[in-house]
Each structure stands twice: as C-alpha cells, then as structure tokens.
The first five atom37 places (N, CA, C, CB, O) and aatype in JSON, in Angstrom:
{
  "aatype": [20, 20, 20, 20, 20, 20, 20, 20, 20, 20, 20, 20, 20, 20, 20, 20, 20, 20, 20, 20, 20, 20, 20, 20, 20, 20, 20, 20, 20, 20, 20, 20, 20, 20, 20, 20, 20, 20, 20, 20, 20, 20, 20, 20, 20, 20, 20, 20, 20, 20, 20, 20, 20, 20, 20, 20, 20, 20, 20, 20, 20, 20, 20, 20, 20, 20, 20, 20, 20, 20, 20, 20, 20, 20, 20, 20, 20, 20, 20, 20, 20, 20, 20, 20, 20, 20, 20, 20, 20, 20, 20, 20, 20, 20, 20, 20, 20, 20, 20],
  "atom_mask": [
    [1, 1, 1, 1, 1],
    [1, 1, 1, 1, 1],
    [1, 1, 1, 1, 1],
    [1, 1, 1, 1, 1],
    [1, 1, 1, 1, 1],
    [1, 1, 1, 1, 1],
    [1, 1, 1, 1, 1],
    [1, 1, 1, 1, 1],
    [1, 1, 1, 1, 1],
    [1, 1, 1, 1, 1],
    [1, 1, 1, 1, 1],
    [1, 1, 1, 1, 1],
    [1, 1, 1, 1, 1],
    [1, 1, 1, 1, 1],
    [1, 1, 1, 1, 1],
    [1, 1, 1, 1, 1],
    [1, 1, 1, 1, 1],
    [1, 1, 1, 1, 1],
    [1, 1, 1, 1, 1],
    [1, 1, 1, 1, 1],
    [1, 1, 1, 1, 1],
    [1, 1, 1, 1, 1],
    [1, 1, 1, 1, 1],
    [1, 1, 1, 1, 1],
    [1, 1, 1, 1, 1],
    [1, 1, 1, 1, 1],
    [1, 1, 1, 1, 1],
    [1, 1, 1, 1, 1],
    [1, 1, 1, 1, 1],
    [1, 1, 1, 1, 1],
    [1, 1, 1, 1, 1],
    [1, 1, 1, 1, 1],
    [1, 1, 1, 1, 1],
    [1, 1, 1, 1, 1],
    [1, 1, 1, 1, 1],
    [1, 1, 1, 1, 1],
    [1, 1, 1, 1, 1],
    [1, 1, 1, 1, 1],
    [1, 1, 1, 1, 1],
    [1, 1, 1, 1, 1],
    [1, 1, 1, 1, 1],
    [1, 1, 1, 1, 1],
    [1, 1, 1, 1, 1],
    [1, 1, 1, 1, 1],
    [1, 1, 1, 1, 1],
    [1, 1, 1, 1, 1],
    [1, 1, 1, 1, 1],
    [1, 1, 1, 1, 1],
    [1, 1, 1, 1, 1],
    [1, 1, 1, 1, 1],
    [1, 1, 1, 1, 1],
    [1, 1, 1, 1, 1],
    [1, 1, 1, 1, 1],
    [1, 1, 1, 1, 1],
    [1, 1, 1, 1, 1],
    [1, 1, 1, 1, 1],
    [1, 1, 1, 1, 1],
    [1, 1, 1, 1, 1],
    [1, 1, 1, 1, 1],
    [1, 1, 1, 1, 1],
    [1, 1, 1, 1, 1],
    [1, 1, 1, 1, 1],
    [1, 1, 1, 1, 1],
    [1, 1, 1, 1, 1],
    [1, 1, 1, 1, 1],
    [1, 1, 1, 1, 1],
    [1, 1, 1, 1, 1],
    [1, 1, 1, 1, 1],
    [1, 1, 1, 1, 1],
    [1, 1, 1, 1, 1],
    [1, 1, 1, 1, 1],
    [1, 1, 1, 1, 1],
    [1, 1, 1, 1, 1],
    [1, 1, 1, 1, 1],
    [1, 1, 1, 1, 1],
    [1, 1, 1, 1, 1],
    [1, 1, 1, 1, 1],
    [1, 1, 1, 1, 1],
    [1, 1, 1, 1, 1],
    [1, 1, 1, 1, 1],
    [1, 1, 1, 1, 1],
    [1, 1, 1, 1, 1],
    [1, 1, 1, 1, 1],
    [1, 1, 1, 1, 1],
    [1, 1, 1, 1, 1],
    [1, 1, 1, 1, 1],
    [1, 1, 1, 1, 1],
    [1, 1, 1, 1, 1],
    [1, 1, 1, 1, 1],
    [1, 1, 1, 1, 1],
    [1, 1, 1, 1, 1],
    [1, 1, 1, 1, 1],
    [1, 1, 1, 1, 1],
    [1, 1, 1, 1, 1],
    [1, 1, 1, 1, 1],
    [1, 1, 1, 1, 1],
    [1, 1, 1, 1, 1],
    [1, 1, 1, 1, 1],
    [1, 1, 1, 1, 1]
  ],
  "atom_positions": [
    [[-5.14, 56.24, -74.44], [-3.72, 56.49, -74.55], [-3.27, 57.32, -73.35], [-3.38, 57.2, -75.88], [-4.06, 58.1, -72.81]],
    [[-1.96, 57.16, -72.91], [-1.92, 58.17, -71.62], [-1.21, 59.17, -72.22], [-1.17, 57.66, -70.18], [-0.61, 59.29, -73.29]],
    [[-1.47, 60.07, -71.02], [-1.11, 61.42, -71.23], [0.46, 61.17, -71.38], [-1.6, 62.47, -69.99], [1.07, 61.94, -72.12]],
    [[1.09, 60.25, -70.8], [2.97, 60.25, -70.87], [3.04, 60.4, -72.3], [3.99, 58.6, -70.31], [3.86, 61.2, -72.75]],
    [[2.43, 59.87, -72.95], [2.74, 59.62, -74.7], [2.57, 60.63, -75.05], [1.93, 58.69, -75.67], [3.16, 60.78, -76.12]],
    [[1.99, 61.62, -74.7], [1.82, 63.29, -75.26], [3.24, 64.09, -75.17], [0.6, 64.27, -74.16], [3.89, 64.74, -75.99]],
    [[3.44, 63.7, -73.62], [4.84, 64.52, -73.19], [6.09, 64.12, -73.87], [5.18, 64.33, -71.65], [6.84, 65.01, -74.27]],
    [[6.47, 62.6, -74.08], [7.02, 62.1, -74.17], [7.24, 62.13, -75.59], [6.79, 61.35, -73.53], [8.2, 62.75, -76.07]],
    [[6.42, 61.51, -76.27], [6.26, 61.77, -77.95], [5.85, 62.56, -78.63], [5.71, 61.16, -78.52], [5.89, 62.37, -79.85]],
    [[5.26, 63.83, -78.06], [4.41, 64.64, -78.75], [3.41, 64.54, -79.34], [4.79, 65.04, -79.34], [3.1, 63.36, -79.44]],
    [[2.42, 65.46, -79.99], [1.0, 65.73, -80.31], [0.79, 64.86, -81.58], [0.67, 67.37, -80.55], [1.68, 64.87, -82.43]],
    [[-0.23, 64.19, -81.76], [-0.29, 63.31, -82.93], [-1.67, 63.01, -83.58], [0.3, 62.05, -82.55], [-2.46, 62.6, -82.72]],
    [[-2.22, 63.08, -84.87], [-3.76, 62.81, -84.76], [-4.08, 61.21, -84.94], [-4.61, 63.7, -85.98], [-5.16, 60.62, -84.98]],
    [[-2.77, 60.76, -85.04], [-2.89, 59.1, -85.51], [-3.45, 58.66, -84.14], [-1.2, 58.14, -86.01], [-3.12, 59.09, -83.04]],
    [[-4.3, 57.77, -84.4], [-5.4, 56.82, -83.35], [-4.42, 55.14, -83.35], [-7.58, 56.58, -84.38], [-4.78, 54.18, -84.04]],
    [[-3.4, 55.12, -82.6], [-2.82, 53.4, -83.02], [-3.32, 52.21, -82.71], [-1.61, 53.04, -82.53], [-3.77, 52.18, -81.57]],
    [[-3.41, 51.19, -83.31], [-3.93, 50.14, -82.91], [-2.74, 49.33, -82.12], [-4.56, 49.47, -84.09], [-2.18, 48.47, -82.8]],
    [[-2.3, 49.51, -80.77], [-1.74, 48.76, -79.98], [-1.85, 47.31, -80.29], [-2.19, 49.06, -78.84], [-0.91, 46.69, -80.79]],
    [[-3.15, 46.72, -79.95], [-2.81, 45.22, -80.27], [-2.57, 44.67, -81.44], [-3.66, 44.48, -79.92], [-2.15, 43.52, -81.49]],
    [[-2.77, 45.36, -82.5], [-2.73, 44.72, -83.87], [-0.91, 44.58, -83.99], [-3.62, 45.89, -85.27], [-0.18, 43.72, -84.49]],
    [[-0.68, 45.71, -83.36], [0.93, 46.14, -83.71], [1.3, 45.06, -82.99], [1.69, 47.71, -83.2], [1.89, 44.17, -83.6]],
    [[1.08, 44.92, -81.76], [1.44, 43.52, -80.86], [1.79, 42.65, -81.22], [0.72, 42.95, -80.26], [2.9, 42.13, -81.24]],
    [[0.61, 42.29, -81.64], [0.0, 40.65, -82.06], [1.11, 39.86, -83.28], [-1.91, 40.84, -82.97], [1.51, 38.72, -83.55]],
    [[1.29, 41.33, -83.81], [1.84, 40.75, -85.24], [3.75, 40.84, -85.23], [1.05, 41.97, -86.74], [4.39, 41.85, -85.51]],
    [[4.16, 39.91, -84.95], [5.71, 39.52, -85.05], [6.62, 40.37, -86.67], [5.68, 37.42, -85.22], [7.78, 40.7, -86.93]],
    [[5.21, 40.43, -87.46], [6.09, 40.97, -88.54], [5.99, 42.61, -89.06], [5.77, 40.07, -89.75], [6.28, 42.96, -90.21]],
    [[5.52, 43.57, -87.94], [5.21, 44.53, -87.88], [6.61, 45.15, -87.97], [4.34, 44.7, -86.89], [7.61, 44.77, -87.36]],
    [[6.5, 46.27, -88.91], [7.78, 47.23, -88.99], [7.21, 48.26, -89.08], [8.81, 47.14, -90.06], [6.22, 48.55, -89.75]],
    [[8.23, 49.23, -87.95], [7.76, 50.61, -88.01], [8.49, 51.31, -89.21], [8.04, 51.36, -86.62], [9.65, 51.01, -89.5]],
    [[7.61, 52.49, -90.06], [8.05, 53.46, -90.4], [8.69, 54.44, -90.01], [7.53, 53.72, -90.7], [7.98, 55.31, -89.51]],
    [[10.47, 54.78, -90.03], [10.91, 55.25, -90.0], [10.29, 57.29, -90.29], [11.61, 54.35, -90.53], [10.62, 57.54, -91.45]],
    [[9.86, 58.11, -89.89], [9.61, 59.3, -90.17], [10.69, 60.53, -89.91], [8.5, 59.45, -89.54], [11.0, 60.9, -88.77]],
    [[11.13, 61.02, -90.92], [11.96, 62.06, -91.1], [11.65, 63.16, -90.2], [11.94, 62.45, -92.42], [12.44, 63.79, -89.48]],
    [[10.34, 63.32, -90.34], [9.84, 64.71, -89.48], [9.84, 64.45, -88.01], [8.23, 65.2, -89.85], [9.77, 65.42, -87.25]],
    [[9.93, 63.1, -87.49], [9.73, 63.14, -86.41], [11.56, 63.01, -85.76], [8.52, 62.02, -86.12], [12.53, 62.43, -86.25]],
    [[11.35, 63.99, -84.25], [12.52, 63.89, -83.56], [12.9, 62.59, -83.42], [12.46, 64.48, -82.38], [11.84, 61.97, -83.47]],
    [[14.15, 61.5, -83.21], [14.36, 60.62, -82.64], [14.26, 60.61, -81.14], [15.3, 60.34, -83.07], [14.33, 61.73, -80.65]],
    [[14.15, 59.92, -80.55], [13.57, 59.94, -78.78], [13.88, 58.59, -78.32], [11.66, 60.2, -78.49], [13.39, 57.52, -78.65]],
    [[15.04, 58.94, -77.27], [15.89, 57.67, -76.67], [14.91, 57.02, -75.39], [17.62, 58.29, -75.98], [14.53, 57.78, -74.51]],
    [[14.67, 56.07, -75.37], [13.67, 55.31, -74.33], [13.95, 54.25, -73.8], [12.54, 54.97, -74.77], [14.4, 53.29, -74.41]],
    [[13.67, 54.3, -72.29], [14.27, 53.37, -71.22], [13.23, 52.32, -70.87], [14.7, 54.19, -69.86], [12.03, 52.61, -70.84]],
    [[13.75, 50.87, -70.56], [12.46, 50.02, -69.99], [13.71, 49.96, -67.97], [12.03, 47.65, -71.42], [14.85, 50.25, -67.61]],
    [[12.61, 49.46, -67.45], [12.92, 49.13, -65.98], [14.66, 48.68, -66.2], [11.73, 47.64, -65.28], [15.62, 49.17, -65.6]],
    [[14.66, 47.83, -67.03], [16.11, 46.9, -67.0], [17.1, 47.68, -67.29], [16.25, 45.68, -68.04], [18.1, 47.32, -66.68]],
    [[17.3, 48.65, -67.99], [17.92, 50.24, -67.87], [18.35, 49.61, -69.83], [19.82, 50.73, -66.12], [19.4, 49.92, -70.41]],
    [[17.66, 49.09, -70.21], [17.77, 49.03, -71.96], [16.96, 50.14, -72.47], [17.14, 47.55, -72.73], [15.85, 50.48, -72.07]],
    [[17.78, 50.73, -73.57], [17.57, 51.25, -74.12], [17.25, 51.25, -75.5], [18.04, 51.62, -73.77], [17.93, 50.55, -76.26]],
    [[16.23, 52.0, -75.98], [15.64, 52.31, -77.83], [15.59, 53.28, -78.04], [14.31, 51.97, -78.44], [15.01, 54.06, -77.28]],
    [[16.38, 53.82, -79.57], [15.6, 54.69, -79.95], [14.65, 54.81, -81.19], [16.26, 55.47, -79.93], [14.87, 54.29, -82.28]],
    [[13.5, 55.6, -80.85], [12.32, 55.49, -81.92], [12.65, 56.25, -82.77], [10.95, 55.81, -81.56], [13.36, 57.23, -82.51]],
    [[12.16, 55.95, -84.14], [12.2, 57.23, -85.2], [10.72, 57.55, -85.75], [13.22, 56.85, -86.62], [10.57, 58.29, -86.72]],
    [[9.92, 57.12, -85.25], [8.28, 57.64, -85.53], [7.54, 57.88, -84.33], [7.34, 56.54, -86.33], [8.05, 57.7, -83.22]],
    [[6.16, 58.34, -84.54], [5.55, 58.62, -83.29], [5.15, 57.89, -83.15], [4.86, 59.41, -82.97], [5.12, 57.75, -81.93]],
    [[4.47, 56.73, -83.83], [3.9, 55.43, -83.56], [4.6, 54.44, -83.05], [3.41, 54.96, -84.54], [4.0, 53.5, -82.53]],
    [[5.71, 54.45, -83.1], [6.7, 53.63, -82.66], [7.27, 54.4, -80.82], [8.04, 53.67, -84.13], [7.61, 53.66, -79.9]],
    [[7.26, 55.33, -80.75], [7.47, 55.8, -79.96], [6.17, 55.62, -78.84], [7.9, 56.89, -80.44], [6.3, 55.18, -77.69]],
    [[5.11, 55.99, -79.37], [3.69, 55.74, -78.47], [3.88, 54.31, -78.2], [2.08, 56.04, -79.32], [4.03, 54.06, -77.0]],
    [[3.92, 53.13, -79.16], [3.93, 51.87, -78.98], [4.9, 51.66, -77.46], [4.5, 51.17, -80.4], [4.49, 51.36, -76.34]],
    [[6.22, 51.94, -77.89], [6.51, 52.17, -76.44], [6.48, 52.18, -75.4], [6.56, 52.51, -76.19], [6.67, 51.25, -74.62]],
    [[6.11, 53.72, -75.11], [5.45, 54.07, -73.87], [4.77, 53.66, -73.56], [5.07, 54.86, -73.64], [5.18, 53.23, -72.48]],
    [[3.13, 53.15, -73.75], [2.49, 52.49, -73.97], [2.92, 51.18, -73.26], [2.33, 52.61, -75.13], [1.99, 50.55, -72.77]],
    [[3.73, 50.84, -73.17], [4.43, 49.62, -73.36], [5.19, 49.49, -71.73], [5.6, 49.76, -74.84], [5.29, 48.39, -71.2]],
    [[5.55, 50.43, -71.22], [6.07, 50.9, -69.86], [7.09, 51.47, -70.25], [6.38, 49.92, -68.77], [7.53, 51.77, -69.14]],
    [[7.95, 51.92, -71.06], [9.25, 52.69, -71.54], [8.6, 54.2, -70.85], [9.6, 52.65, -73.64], [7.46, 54.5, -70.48]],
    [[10.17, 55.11, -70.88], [9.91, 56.31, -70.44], [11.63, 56.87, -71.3], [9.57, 56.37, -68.45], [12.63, 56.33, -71.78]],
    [[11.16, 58.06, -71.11], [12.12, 59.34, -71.82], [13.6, 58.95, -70.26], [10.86, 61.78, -71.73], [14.82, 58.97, -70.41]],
    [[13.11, 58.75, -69.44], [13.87, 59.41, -68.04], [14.59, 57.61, -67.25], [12.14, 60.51, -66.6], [13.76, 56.9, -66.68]],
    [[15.84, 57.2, -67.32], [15.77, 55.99, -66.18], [15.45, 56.42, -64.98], [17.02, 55.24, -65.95], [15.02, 55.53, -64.24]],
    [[15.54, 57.63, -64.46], [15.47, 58.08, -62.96], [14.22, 57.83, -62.68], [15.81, 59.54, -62.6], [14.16, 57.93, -61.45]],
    [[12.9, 57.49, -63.18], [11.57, 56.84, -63.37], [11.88, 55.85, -62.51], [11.08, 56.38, -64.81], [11.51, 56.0, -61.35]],
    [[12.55, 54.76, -62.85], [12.36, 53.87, -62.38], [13.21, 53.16, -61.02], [12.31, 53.38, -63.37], [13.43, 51.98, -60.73]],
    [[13.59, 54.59, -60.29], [14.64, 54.74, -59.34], [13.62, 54.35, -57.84], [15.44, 56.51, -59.47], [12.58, 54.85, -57.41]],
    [[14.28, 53.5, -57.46], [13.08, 52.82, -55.89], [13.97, 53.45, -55.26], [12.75, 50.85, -55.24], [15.07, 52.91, -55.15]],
    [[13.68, 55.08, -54.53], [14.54, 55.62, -53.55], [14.15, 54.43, -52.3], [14.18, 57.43, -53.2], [15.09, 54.07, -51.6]],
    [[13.17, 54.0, -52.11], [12.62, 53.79, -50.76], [13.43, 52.52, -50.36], [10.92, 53.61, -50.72], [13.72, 52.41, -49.17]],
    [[13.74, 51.72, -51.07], [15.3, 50.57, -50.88], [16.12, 51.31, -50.53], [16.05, 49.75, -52.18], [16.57, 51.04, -49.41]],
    [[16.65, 52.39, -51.16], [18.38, 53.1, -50.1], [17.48, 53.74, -48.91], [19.74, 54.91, -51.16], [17.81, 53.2, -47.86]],
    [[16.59, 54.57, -48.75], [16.85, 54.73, -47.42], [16.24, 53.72, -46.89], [16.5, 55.92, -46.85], [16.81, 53.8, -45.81]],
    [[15.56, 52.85, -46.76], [15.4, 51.83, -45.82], [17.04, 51.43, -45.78], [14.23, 50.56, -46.31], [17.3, 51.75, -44.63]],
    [[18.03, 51.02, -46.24], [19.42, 50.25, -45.95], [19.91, 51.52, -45.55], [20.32, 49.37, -47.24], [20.58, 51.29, -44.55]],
    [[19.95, 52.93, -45.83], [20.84, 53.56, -45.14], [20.29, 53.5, -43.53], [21.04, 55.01, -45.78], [21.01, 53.2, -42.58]],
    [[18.64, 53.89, -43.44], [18.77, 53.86, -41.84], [18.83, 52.64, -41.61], [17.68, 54.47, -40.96], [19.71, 52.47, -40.77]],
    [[18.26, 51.45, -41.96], [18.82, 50.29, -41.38], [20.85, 50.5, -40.72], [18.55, 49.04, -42.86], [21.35, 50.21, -39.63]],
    [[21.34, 50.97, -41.7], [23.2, 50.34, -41.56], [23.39, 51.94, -40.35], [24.73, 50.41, -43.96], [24.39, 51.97, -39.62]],
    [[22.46, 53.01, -40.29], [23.05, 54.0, -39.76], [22.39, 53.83, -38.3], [22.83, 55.37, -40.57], [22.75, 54.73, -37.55]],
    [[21.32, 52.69, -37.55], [20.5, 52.08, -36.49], [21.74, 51.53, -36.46], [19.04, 51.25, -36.6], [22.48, 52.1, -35.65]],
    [[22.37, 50.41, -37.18], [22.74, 49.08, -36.5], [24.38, 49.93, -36.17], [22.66, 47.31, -37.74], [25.18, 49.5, -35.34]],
    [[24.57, 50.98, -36.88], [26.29, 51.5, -36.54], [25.72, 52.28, -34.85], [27.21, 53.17, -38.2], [26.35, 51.83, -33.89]],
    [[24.91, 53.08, -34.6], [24.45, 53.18, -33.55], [24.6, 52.45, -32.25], [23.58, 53.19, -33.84], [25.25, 52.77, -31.26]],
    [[23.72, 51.19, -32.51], [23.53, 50.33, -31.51], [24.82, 49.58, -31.16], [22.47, 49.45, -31.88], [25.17, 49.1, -30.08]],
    [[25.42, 49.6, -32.31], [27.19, 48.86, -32.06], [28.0, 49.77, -31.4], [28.18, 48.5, -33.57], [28.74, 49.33, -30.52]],
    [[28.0, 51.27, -31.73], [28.61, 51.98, -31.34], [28.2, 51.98, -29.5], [28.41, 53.14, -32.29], [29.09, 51.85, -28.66]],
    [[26.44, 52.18, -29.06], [26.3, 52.09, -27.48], [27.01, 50.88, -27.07], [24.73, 51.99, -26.94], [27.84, 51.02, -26.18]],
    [[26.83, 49.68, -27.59], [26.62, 48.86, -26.7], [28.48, 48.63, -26.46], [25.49, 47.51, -27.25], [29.02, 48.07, -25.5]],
    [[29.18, 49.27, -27.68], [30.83, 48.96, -27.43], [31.22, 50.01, -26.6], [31.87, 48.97, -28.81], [32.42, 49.95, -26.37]],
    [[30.54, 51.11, -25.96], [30.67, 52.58, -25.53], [30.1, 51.85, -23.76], [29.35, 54.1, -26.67], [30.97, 51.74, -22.9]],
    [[29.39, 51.65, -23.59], [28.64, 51.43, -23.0], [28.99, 49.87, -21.59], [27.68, 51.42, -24.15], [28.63, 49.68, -20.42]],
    [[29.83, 49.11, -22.59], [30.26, 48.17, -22.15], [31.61, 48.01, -21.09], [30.31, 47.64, -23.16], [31.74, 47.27, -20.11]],
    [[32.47, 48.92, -21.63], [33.58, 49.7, -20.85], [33.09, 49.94, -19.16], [33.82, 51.33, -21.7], [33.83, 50.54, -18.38]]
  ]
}
C-alpha cells in the first residue's frame, strides 16, 4: 500500500483486498460515520468524495489524490512561455534591426 494512503486517508489496521474490490462490478462501499469524508481528484480534474477508509484507500490506490495541483505539468507553461518570450525577441531584433 503506499505511503499517500496514510497521508491522505489516514491510519487504518484494515489489510484491503484491491483486486477483489476491482474485479467485482457489484462491490459497495460502506459508508462509515467515524470516518472524515475526503474529496479526491483523478488527472481529468473529476472529482469523489469517499465516506470510508476503504473506499478512500481504493482510490488512491487507484491514482486519485487529496490535491489537483498534483497533477499540474508546470514544465508545458514554461516550455510555451520561453518558447513565445524567444520568438517575441527574435521578432522584436530582426524588426529593430532591419531599419
């Protein structure tokens, strides 16, 4: 189990069976009173919220996270900002330059 499911869902002694829960289309989670509800993001910016820890581990587990900023690719904006802040450059010499 990873450690995200600790942070994320908190401390638990239940051992889950991931694939069984999988496998099976007619699996329903138990709703648990004691446990916090915990809002969870996949890549596509959808959102769940869990009301058990098992349901919540299933989850994560699953690639979900507490945070969308997880799944934020800084490295696409700045590649396009210096890309657009090179090419305003080179437009700017060569129209400076041409005079």
């Amino acid at each position: 189990m990873h450690k995200k499911t600790f942070v994320i869902c908190g401390e638990s002694d239940t051992v889950p069976d991931f694939a069984a829960i999988g496998n099976n289309p007619n699996f329903v989670f138990q709703n648990d009173p004691d446990f916090e509800t915990v809002r969870l993001f996949d890549q596509s910016g959808n959102i769940v919220n869990v009301n058990s820890w098992l349901e919540c581990a299933n989850y994560v587990n699953g690639g979900w996270t507490d945070n969308i900023s997880d799944f934020f690719n800084g490295e696409m904006y700045i590649f396009l900002v210096t890309l657009l802040a090179t090419s305003i450059f080179l437009l700017y010499k060569k129209i400076r330059y041409s005079n």
